[in-house]
N, C-alpha and C positions, 0 to 999 in steps of 0.2 A: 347688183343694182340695175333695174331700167334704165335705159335709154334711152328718151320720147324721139322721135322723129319730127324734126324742124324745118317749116320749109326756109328758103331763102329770103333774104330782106328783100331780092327785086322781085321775086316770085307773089311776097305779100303785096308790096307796092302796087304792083300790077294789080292784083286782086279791088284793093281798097279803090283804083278808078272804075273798075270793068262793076262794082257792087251795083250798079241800076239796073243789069238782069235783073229779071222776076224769078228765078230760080235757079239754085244750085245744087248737084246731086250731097249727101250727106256727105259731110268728110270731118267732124266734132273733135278729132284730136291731128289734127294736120302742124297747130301749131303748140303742141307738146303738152297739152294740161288736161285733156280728158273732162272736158268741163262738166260733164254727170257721171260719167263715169270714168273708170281709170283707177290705177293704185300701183302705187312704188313701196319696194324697200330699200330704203335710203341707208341700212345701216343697223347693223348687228349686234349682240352684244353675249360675251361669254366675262366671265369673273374669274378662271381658270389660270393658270400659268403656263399653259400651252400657246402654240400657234394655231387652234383654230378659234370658227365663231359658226353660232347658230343664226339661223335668221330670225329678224327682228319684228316688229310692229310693221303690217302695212301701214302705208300713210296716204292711200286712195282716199276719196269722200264720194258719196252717192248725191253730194248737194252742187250747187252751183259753184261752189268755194276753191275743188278744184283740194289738191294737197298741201294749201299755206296754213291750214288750219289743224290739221291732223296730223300733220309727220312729227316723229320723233326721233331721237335720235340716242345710239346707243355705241358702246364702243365692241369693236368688229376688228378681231386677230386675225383673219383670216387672210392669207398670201395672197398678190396680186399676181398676175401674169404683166411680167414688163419687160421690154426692150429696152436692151443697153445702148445707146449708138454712142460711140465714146469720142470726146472729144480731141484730138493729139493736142491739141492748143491749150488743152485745160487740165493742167497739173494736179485737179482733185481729181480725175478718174486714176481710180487707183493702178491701172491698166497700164499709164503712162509713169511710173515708179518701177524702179527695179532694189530687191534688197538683198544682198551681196551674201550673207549672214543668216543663220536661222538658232534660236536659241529654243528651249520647250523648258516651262515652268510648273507643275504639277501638283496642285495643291491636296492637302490629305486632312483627313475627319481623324486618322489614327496616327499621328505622328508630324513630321516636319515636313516643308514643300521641296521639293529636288528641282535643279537646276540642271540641264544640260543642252550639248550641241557644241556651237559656236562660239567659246565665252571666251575668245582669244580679246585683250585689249577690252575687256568688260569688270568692275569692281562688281562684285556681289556679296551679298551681305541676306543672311536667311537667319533669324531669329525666329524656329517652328514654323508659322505659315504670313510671317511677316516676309515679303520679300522686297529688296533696296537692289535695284540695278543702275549703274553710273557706266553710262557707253563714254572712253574717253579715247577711243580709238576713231580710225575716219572712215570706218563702215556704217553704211546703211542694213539696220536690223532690222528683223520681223519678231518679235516674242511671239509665242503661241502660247495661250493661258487654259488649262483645263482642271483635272480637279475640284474637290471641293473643300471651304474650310468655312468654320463658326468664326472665327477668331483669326483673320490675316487680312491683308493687303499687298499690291504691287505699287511699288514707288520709281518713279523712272528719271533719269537727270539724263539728258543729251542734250548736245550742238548738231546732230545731225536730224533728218525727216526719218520716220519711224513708222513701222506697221505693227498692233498690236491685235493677235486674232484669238476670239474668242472661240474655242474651240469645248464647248461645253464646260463653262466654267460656271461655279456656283461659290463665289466671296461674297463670305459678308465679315464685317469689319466694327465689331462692338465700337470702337472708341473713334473713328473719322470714316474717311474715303476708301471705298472700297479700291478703288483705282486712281491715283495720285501721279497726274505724269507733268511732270517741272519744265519740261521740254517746252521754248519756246519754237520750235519747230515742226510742219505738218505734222499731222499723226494718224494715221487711216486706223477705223477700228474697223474688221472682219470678221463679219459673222457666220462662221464657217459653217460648209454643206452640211449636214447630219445633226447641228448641233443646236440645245438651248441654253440660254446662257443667264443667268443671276446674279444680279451685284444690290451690295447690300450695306448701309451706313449705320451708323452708332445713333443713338438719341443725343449724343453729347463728341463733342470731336475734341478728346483730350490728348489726340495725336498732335494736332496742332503746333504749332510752332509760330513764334513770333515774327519771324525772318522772310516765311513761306505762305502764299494762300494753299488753304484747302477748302473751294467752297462749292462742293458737290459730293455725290456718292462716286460718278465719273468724271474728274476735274481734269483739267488741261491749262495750260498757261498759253498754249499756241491754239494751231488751227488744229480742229475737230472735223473729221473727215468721216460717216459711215458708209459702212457697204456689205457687201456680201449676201449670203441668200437665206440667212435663218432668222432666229430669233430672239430677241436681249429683253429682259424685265429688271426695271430697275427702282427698288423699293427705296423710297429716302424719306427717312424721318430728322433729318435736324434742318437739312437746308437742301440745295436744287439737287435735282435726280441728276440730271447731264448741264454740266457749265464751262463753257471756254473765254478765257480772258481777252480771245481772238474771235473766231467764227466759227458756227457750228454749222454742217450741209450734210445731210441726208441722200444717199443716193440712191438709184433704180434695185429693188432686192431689200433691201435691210427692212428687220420689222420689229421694234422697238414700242413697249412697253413700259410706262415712269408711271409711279403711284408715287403723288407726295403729296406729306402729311403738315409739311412745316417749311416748305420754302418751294420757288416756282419749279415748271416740269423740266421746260428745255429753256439754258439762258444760251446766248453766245453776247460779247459785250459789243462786235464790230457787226454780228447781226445772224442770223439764222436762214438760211437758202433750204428749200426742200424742193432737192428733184425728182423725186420719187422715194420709195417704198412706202412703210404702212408706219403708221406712228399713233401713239394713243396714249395720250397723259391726261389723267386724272388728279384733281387738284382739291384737296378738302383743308388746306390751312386758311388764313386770315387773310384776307387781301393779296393771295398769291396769284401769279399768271402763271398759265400754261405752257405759252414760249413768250420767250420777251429778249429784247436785244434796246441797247443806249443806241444802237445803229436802225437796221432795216431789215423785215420781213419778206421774204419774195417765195411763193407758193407757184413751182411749175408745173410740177407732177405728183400723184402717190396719193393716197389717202390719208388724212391726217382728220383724226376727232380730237377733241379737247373739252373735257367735262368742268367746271369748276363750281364750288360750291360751298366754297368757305364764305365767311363774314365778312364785317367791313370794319376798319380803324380811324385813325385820327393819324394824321399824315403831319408833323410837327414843322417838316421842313415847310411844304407846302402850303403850312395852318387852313389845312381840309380833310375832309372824310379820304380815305381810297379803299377801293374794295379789287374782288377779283376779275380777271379779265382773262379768256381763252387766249388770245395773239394782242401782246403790247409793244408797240414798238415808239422810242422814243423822234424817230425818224418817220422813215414814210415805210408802209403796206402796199405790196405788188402783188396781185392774184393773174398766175398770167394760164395756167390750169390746172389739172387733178380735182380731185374731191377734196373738200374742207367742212367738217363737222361743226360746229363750235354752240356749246350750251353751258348756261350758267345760270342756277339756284338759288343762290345767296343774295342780301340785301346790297344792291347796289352795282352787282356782275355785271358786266359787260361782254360779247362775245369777241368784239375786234373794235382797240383802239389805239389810234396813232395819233401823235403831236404832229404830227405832217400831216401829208397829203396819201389818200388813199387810191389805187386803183386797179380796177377789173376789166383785165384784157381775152380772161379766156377760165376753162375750169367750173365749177358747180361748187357754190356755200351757199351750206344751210345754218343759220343762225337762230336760236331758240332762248331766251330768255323770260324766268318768271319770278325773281326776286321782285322788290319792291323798291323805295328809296328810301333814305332819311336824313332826317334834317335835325340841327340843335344847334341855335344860334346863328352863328351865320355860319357854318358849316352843314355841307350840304352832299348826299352821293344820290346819285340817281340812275339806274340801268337804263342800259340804251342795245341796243344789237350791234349796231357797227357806226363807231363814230370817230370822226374825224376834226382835228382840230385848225388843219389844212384842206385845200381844195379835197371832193370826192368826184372820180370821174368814171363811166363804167361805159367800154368800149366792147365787152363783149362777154359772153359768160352766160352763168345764169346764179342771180343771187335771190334765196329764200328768206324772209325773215318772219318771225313771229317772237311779239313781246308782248307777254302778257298784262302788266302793269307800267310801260314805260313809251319811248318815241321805237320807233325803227331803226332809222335809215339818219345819221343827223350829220351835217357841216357845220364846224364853225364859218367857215368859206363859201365857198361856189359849190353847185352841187349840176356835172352836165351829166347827159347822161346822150351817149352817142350810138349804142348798140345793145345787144343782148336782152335779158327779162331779169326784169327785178321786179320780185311780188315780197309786197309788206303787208302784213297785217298786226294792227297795233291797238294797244287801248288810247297811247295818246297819238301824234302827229306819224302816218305812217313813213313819208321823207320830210324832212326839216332842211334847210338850209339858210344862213346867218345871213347870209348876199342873195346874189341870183341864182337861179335854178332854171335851166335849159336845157329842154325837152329836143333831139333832134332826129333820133330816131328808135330803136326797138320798141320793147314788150314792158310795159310798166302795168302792173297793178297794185294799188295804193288804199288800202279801208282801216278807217281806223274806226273804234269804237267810245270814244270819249273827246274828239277834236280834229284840228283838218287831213285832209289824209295826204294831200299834197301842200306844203305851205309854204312859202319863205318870207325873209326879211326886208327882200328889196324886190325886183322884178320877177316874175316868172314868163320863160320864152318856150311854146310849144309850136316847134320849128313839123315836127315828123313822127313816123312812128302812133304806135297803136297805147293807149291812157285811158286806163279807169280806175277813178278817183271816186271813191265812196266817203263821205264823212258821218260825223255824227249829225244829231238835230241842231236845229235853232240852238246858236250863233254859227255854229261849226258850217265851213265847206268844203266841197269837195275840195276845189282849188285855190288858194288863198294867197294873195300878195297884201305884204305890208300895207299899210296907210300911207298913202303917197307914193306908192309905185303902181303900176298895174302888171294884167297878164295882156300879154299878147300871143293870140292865136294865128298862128302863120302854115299849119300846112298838120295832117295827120287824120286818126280817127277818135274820137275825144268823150269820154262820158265822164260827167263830173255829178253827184248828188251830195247832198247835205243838208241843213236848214236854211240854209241860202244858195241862191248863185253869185259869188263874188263877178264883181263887174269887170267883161272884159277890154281892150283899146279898141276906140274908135280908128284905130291905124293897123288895129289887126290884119293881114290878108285875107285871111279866111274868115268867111261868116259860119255864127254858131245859131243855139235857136234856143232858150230858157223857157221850162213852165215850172208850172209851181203845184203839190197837190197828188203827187202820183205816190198812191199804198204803197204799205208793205209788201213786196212777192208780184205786184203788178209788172205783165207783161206789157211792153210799148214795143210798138214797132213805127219807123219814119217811112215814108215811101214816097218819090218822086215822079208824080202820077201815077203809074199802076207799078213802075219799079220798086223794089223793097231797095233802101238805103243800108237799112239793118236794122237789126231788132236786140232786145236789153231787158233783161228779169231787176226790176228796183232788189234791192238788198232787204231781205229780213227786218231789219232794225236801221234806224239811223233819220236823216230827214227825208222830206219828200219831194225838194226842190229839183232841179235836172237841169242838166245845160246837155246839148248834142251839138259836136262838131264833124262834119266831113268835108275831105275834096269836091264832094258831090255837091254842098250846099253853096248857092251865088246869095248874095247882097242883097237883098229887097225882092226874093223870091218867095212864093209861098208851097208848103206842104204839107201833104197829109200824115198826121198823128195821129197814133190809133192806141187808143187804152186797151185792155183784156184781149188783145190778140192772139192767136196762133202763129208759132214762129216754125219753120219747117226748113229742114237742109240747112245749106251754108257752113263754116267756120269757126269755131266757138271759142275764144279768150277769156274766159271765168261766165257769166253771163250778157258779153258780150258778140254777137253774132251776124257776119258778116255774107253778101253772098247767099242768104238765103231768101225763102216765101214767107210775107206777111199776108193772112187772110182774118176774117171777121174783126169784134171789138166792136168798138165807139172811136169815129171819126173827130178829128180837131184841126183844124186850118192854123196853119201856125209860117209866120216869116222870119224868116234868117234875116241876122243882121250882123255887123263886124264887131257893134258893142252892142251887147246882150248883159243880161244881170242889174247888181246893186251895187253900191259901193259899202265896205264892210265898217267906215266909219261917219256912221249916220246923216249921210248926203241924201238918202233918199234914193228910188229908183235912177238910174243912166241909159240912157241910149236908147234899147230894145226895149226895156226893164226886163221884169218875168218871165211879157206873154200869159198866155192862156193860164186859168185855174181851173184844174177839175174839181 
């Protein structure tokens, strides 16, 4: 993957006062999007059962759009180069575990599984390539699983914490779990050097027992711990590929594989941690997730993709539709870094959703939805890219979305957004938020094609930070607050289009400046006597209204607007450009004011109103 080169938040800062130079040398990808040019591959994709991966789709664009429009996304085996730094405090580094004992279990295609090593204080039981081990002594084990069989399992009973290393094993397990471990107790699985590993469930689990959960191909009753340096694929057709009735965590090295057909990828019930390695679960059942936890999601490191692409149901408890969803957490979602894939198909998918509160403190997701919605009755699914039922906050990172038929970016709550770049592009609303929405600082771009691109329910506050807000036509705006709240414009660089300018506070600090009228592809550029403020390509498609905010602009000042300009040097943020030379066009004398626009529930022009119509 690329890596774009970013400069610093005071470095822009700086920049956004110092923009009334008349010129600055080219510098077009300084803040990471390549805005004509440029192209990433975000991500790989092989169907193989190996550890590696081909390269995938560029997802550059030669247009102003910048890669929110073109990347895709594909699933990529490929190993990661990672650093361990372990932690002595933290009991999951398997590094902090000693086991006293080593057994070796060896399963066979031509006969029965053998058993040996350390089986002192161990009940064992091998029925061909079934094997039942019951640790009732007060050692800490390690089993090492290799071999292969059509037709077995390992079953595991202890009171004590347990290492279980896959040492090129290949089970698959006609009638349940391939790996059945009873242990309420940690359990590290080890994906040892040299080796790849296949675990594999029945369509029907008539191992089962009344007494006992089996509800995965690799089940756990305790904590689920991965690691090591190789590779694990894990086929599940009745129910989850990987589930723990504790917690499942992913460490720096492991690189895992889950194709499920009939139930989600990775559950843990108290929540899922991924520190790193490489993960990729593909999801084609009914309304199944990807990872999901009754607890929480917390993405620090590693690469993790998550396809999903099954249907959607009728949810009896809920008496609603539910469809599928790459990361569901019934808690809260913490992105704090790594890569994060996440794509879904299916009528109603979603790529990330939480009953809580979601937030992005560090790391790169990209989110891609094209399903559709449906409705019947009063039951209803609708995809979304990453939605949140609780507050959504994004302090740092960079989050991509594209929905093809749906919102982007949605809160039932508050939606702040403090740092980092979040680009949406959406047919309907590309960030929504139920409450307020509080702009304070990074990289936002927002276009949607069918409604507002930035919208909320109650106030919206653009404290700081660099916003371009593209909406669709008439009604649609760039920026939209509910009826009976307003925006307030208080500090940043701001382009808003649509079929209106929603009205901004006469209490704003910052004055903006509304015309009305500006083409498809029209180039404008602002300038403060002969300095360029910056310059701005209108969008393709959508309306022709415009609002422009900067530091630069005072209260009952006037400046020069220039239609069909030349825009030269500077900065570039999708087709916004800072820092650079505005020459030629057609002149417009236009004043800033602190309430500029309309009000969206037919009051009639406010404040500034429009301004000029070309």
């Amino acid at each position: 993957m690329r890596h774009f080169r970013m400069k610093t938040m005071s470095a822009i800062c700086m920049m956004a006062v110092a923009v009334t130079m008349s010129s600055c040398s080219s510098d077009t990808d300084d803040w990471g999007y390549g805005g004509t040019t440029g192209g990433t591959t975000i991500s790989s994709g092989t169907t193989g059962g190996d550890s590696s991966g081909t390269t995938g789709d560029d997802v550059g664009s030669s247009g102003s759009l910048g890669d929110v429009t073109k990347f895709s996304i594909a699933f990529n085996k490929s190993a990661l180069t990672e650093g361990v730094n372990v932690d002595s405090a933290d009991d999951d580094y398997i590094e902090n575990s000693s086991f006293s004992k080593t057994v070796n279990i060896v399963f066979s295609t031509s006969g029965a599984a053998t058993v040996s090593g350390d089986t002192d204080g161990l009940e064992v039981t091998i029925n061909g390539n079934d094997v039942t081990v019951n640790n009732t002594s007060t050692d800490n084990y390690e089993y090492v699983l290799s071999g292969k069989t059509a037709d077995g399992f390992f079953k595991l009973y202890s009171d004590k914490k347990q290492a279980i290393r896959l040492n090129g094993a290949d089970i698959t397990n006609p009638d349940g779990a391939a790996i059945n471990n009873q242990s309420k107790k940690r359990t590290f699985v080890v994906l040892a050097d040299g080796s790849d590993n296949y675990l594999t469930d029945g369509s029907a689990y008539n191992d089962a027992t009344d007494d006992e959960d089996m509800k995965a191909t690799l089940f756990s009753e305790g904590q689920l711990i991965f690691s090591g340096t190789r590779y694990l694929e894990v086929d599940a057709n009745c129910k989850a590929g990987i589930r723990s009735d504790d917690y499942v965590r992913i460490m720096p090295g492991a690189n895992i594989y889950v194709d499920a057909s009939s139930g989600n990828g990775i559950r843990g019930n108290d929540a899922v941690v991924v520190t790193g390695g490489v993960i990729n679960v593909n999801i084609t059942g009914t309304a199944d997730k990807g990872i999901s936890t009754d607890g929480y999601i917390q993405i620090d490191g590693g690469r993790t993709t998550v396809i999903t692409s099954g249907g959607y149901e009728i949810d009896d408890e809920e008496a609603d539709y539910t469809a599928c969803a790459g990361l569901k957490a019934d808690s809260i979602i913490t992105v704090n870094g790594g890569e994060l894939y996440l794509k879904s198909t299916g009528t109603g998918g979603k790529g990330m959703n939480a009953d809580q509160k979601i937030t992005f403190n560090g790391g790169t997701t990209y989110v891609h939805t094209t399903g559709s919605g449906a409705e019947k009755g009063s039951y209803s699914t609708s995809p979304k890219g990453i939605k949140a039922d609780g507050a959504m906050t994004f302090n740092g990172g960079r989050v991509v979305v594209r929905c093809e038929h749906s919102e982007g970016i949605e809160s039932k709550d508050a939606i702040t957004i403090n740092g980092g770049t979040i680009e949406s592009y959406c047919y309907d609303d590309a960030i929504n938020s139920k409450y307020d929405l509080t702009i304070n600082g990074g990289y936002v771009y927002a276009h949607a094609t069918s409604n507002d691109a930035i919208d909320a329910n109650k106030n919206i506050y653009i404290n700081g930070g660099f916003v371009i807000a593209e909406g669709a036509g008439a009604p649609e705006c760039g920026i939209d607050a509910a009826e009976g709240y307003s925006i307030y414009i208080n500090g940043g660089t701001i382009i808003a289009t649509g079929g209106s300018v929603a009205a901004t506070a006469s209490t704003s600090k910052q004055a903006s400046i509304a015309v009305s009228g500006a083409g498809s592809g029209t180039k404008i550029g602002l300038l403060s006597g002969t300095n360029a403020v910056l310059g701005y390509q209108m969008p393709s498609s959508g309306g022709t209204a415009l609002m422009i905010s900067s530091p630069v602009l005072q209260n009952g000042s006037t400046y020069d607007l220039r239609t069909g300009c030349s825009i030269s040097g500077g900065s570039s943020l999708y087709s916004l450009t800072t820092g650079c030379s505005i020459s030629g066009g057609t002149s417009y004398s236009v004043t800033a004011s602190t309430q500029v626009g309309q009000s969206m529930g037919g009051m009639g022009g406010m404040g500034g109103g429009m301004g000029p119509r070309w």
